[in-house]
N, C-alpha and C positions, 0 to 999 in steps of 0.2 A: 853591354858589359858581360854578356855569357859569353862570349870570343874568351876574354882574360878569366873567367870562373872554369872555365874549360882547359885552359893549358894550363892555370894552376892547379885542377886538378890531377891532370897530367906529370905535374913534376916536370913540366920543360918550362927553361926563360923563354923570350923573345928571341932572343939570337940563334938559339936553338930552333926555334918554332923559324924562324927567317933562315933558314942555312939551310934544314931539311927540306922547305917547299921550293929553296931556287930564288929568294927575293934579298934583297936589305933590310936589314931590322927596321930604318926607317917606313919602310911602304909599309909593314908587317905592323907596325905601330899603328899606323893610319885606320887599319882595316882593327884595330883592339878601339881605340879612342875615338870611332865610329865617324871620322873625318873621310871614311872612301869608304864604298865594298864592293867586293872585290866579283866579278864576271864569274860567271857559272863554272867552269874548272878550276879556276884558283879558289873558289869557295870550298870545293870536294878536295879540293887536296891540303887547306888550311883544316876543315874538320877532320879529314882522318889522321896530321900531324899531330891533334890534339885529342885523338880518341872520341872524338864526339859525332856530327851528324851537323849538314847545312841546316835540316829542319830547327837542332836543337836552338842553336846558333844563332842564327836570322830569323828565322822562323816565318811565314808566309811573306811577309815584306819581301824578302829579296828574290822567292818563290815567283811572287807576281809580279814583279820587276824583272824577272828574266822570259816571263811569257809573254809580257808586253813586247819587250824589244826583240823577241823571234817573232811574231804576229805583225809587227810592224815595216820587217825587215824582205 
């Protein structure tokens, strides 16, 4: 739920937040209501659309979940 504490802070909707990164509000949903998340560049470009930070966001979870799958890779 920091994805959504973060664009509300923001003062953007979803559509807004889904329009400026390039996505449908649906995907953009997915990655707020923690049904997906989203690949290492779509992360840094959903946290700077809402002024925040992947750290703040995900926070180590998706961190190491992105080092796994390049070490794997």
């Amino acid at each position: 739920m920091a994805l959504r504490a973060a664009r509300e802070a923001s003062g953007k909707t979803q559509a807004q937040v889904a329009k400026e990164i390039g996505i449908t509000e649906n995907a953009y949903q997915k990655y707020e209501y923690d049904q997906r998340e989203p690949r290492a560049r779509m992360a840094v470009r959903v946290a700077r659309a809402v002024n925040s930070t992947v750290e703040t966001i995900w926070g180590e979870e998706l961190s190491e979940q992105q080092q796994f799958t390049t070490k794997t890779q």
